[in-house]
Steps between C-alpha positions, in 0.01 A plus 500: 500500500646845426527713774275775604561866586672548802223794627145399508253669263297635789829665621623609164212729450561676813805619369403616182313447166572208296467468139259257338572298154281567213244287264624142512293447158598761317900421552412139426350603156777741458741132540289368214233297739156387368275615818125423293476226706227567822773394725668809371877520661373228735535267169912563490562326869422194345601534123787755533596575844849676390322777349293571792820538668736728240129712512561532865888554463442817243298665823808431699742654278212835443549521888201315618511416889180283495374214252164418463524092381288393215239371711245739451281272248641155666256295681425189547166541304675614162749255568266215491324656184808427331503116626789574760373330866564645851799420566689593184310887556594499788879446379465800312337704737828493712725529181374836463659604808813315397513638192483870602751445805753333265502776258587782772749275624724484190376839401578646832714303729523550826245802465104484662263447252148441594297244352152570506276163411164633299174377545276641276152545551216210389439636151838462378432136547207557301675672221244739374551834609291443783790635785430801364175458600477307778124431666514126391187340670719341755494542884790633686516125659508383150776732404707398776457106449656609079772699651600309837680166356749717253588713769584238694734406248638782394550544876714190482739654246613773787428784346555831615182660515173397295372734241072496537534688190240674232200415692156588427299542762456549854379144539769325347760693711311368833500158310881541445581644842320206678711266261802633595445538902778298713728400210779660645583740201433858480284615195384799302176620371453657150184564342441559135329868497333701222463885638405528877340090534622136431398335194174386639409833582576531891690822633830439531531639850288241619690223331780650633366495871501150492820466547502741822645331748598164417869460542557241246441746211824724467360691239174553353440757125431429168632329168420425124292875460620792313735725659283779560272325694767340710609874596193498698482186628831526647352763729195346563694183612718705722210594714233272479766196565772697681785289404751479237380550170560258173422623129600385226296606177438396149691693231143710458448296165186290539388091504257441256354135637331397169780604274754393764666795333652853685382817360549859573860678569728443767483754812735362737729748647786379737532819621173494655702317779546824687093592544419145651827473731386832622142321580632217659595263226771202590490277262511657117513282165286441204233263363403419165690686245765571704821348448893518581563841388211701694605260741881638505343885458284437817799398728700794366278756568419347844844540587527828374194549713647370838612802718791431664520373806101358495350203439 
C-alpha cells in the first residue's frame, strides 16, 4: 500500500486552502479514452486502469493537493449491469483509491497529497441526467441502503476523506450523511446548484444547514454548477454551514443529457480564487471541463493570493 500523507486532511485544512484536481473525464478524453459507456470513467478501472492513473498524475504535476478517484459512477449496481459480481466491484471500488494514491506518490514523493474517494449521487448510477435533477421517488432510507455498501468499501481502501459530491437534493444528502455515520473517515458535502437552490429546487442555505454541526463533514459547498453561481454559494455555505467551504465548478459550458454533448463557452476563471478564499473557501478545483491547465492557473493564483505569514 502506498503511504498516506503524513498530516490528516481534517488538519491540513486548518492550515490553509488546498487545491482540488479538475474533470477526471475530460483529461481521460483528452488521453484518447472512449467514456460513451454509462459507467463513464468508472468503465477504465476495469478495462484500462493505467489511464485512470496518468489522468490523476497530470493533476499532480498542475499542482493539485487532492484527487478525487474515479469512483463517482462506480457501484455495485452498474457493475453488475455489466455482468461483473460483488466481489470483483468491489475490487475496483478500492482500486480507485489505489490508483489515485499511487499516482501522487511517483508524481510527488514524499509530498501530502490528499485522496479524496467520490461517491456520486444515485442518478449517476442511473445514467440519465437525473443527478442533475435529483427527486427520484426514493425514500431517504432507500437512498441510504444504494449508497451504504460502496461506502463501506471505498472506506476499506483508506481514503483520505470521502467526497458526497454533486448532490441533488436535500434528501439524498441526509441519505448520504446517514450512510456515512461511524465509518471513521471525515467527509465533505457538495451540492450541485443552479442560482440560489440545489438542482431539485431547495435553497441552498438549507441544504447547507444540514451539515451544521456534525463533525464528520469537514467541509460542506458546492460542485459541477457554473462559476457564477458558485460565487454565491460559497457565501451562503459559509454561513448557513459554518465550516470550511469546498467548490469546485464546471468550466460554465453546459451538459446537454440527450445529446450527451457540452454547449455554450467556457467561463471558468482561476482567478476567481481570490473572491471565494475571501468567503471562506478551503478546498478550490474544477469539475467538468476543467482540466490540468486551469488546474495549474488555480494553484498559482492561490499562492499569489496567500498573504504572508497566514494560512
Amino acid at each position: 500500500m502506498t503511504p498516506a500523507p503524513t498530516v490528516s486532511f481534517a488538519d491540513a485544512l486548518v492550515r490553509g486552502p488546498l487545491v482540488l484536481d479538475g474533470g477526471l473525464s475530460n483529461q481521460l478524453a483528452a488521453q484518447g479514452c472512449d467514456l460513451s459507456d454509462a459507467l463513464w470513467s468508472a468503465r477504465l478501472l476495469a478495462d484500462d486502469p493505467g489511464q485512470i492513473e496518468q489522468a490523476h498524475a497530470a493533476y499532480v504535476r498542475a499542482g493539485a493537493q487532492v484527487l478525487i478517484t474515479a469512483s463517482y459512477q462506480a457501484t455495485f449496481e452498474g457493475f453488475a449491469r455489466r455482468g461483473l459480481g460483488r466481489r470483483r466491484a468491489a475490487e475496483l471500488l478500492r482500486r480507485s483509491v489505489e490508483l489515485a494514491r499511487s499516482a501522487a506518490e511517483k508524481e510527488a514523493p514524499g509530498e501530502d497529497v490528499w485522496v479524496a474517494a467520490s461517491v456520486g449521487p444515485y442518478g449517476a448510477f442511473l445514467a440519465d441526467g437525473s443527478e442533475y435533477r435529483g427527486r427520484y421517488g426514493l425514500s431517504v432510507a432507500e437512498l441510504e441502503r444504494f449508497h451504504r455498501p460502496r461506502i463501506e468499501t471505498l472506506v476499506e481502501a483508506e481514503p483520505d476523506v470521502l467526497a458526497l459530491e454533486t448532490v441533488p437534493d436535500v434528501a439524498e444528502a441526509e441519505a448520504l450523511l446517514r450512510a456515512v455515520a461511524g465509518c471513521g473517515v471525515p467527509v465533505w458535502l457538495s451540492y450541485s446548484a443552479a442560482g440560489e437552490r440545489t438542482r431539485a429546487g431547495q435553497p441552498l442555505r438549507e441544504a447547507f444547514a444540514l451539515a451544521a454541526g456534525n463533525d464528520q463533514v469537514v467541509a460542506v459547498g458546492v460542485n459541477c454548477c457554473t462559476p457564477a453561481d458558485a460565487d454565491g454559494a460559497v457565501r451562503a455555505a459559509a454561513e448557513a454551514a459554518r465550516k470550511p467551504v469546498v467548490v469546485y465548478p464546471n468550466s460554465g459550458e453546459e451538459w446537454d443529457a440527450a445529446a450527451r454533448s457540452w454547449t455554450g463557452r467556457p467561463a471558468f476563471a482561476p482567478d476567481r480564487v481570490t473572491t471565494w478564499r475571501a468567503a471562506g473557501a478551503r478546498l478550490l478545483g474544477g469539475c467538468c471541463r476543467v482540466g490540468p491547465v486551469e488546474i495549474e492557473a488555480l494553484a498559482r493564483a492561490l499562492a499569489t493570493d496567500r498573504a504572508p505569514g497566514t494560512a
